[in-house]
N, C-alpha and C positions, 0 to 999 in steps of 0.2 A: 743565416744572416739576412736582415734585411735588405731590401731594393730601395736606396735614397732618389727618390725622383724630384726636383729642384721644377717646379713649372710657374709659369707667370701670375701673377692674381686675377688680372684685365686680359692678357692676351694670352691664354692656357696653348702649347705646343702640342699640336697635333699627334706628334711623333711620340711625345710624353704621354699624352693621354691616351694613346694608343696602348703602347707597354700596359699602362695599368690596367685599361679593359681587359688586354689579354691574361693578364694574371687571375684577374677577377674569375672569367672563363671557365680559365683551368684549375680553378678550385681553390686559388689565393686570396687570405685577409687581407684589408689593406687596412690602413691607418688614413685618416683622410680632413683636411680641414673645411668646418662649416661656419657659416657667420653665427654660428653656438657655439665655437670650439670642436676640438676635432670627436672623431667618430671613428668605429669601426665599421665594415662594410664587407661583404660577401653578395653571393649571386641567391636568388632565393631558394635553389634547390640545394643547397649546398650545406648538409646537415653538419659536419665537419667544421666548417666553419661558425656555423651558428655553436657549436659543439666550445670551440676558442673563445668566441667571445663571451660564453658562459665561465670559463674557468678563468678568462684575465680579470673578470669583472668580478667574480664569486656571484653570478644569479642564482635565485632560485625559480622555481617553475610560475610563481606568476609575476615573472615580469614581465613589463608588455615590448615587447621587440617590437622598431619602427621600419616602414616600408618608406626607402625616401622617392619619392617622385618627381619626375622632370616639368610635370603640368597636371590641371585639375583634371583635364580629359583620363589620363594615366592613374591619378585618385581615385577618380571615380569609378574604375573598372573594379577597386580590391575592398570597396567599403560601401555602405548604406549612407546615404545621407539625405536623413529628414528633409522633406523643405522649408519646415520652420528656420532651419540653422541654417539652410546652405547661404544664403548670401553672405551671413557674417563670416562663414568659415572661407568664402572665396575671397574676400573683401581680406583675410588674413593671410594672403598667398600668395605671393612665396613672400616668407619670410620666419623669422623664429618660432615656431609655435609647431608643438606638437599634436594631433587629432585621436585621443581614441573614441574607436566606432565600431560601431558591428562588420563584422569581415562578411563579402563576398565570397563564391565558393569558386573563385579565382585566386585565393588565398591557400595554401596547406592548410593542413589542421594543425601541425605541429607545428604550426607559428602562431598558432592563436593564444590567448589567457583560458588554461583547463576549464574554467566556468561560466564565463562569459561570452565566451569566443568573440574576441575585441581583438584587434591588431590596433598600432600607432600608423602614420602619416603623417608626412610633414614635406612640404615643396621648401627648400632651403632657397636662399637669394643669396645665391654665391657663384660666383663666374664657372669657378674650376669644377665645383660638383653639378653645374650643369652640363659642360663639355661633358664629364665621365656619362652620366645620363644619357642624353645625346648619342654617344655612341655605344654605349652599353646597350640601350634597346630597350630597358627594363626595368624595374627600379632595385634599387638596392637593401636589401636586408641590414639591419646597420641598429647601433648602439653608441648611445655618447660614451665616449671615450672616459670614464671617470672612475679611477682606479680605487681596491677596494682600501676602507679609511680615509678619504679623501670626499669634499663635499661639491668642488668644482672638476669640470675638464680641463684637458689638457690641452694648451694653448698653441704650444711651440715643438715644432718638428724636430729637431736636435734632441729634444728632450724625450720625445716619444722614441726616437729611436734607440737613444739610449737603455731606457726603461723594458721596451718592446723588443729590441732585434733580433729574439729567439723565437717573437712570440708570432712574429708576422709577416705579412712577406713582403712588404712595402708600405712605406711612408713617403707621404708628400708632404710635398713644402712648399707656402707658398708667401713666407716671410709672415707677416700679420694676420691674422683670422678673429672670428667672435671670441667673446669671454663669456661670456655668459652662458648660461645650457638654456634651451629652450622654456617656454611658457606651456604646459602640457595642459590641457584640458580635454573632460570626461565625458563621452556623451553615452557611456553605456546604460543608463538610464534614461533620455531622450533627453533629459534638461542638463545646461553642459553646467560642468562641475569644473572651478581652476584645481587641480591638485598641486599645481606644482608655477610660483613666479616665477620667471625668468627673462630672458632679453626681452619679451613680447610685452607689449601693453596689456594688460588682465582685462580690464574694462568693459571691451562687445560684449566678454561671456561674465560676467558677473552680474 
């Protein structure tokens, strides 16, 4: 059964975001809200995990798993970025938009896409997933939450836990979150590609 953790949206409970890091630690999924709607999230070494959020989501092997990061400093350590594109991709952060790029060898390999070796990034602008950030150390391995047959994520924590509470080991709540899932864009060719609109302005990269 899941862990219901209630934390503020502006002012995130130390005590609460603590619980979750420690979960995260010891080898627990969480359920998590971003200003994209919510996510899944684990620690990066945590094969187990990543293991769950393949079977809630139905992936198959090339999808691109997102590393979420606290700042670009933190981006910058797990990915290549041209300097053609860096200003725009910084000028896009934090905020909705997802980056795939070529992974650094600060990256697994079993996070990477089997042909490309590309991972996502994405710096979220949201109060709560910065606190967990912050004191998690690290970034977080993580998937929009968007159940299989369905075309959006999942908005409202009640509802995840409902759906989830077998599957995870805690959900936060932090009353309103995004709706929309991210604006992903593709640089595994070095020119960026929109695949995917979403909350983000498409626009820099098109």
């Amino acid at each position: 059964m899941a862990r219901y953790l209630d934390i503020h949206p502006v002012d995130p409970q130390p005590r609460l975001v603590g619980q979750a890091v420690t979960m995260v630690r010891d080898g627990g999924l969480l359920a998590y809200p971003t200003d994209s709607g919510y996510a899944l999230g684990c620690a990066l070494g945590n094969q187990d995990g990543k293991d769950r959020i393949v079977r809630i989501r139905h992936l198959d092997d090339r999808h691109h798993f997102t590393l979420v990061c606290r700042d670009f400093a933190q981006l910058g350590q797990l990915v290549h970025i041209d300097n053609s594109v860096f200003r725009a991709i910084k000028a896009a952060t934090p905020g909705p938009y997802t980056f795939i790029l070529p992974a650094t060898k600060e990256v697994p390999r079993r996070l990477l896409h089997p042909k490309k070796k590309t991972v996502g990034v994405r710096i979220p602008e949201f109060r709560v997933v910065q606190a967990l950030l912050d004191e998690l150390g690290e970034p977080l391995l993580s998937s929009t939450l968007i159940l299989p047959g369905e075309t959006d994520p999942m908005t409202e924590g009640w509802v995840v836990k409902d759906e989830l509470d077998h599957q995870v080991d805690a959900v936060i709540d932090v009353g309103e979150c995004g709706t929309e899932p991210t604006t992903v864009v593709d640089f595994s060719d070095g020119a960026p590609e929109v695949v995917r609109v979403g909350a983000g302005d498409p626009t820099p990269f098109e």
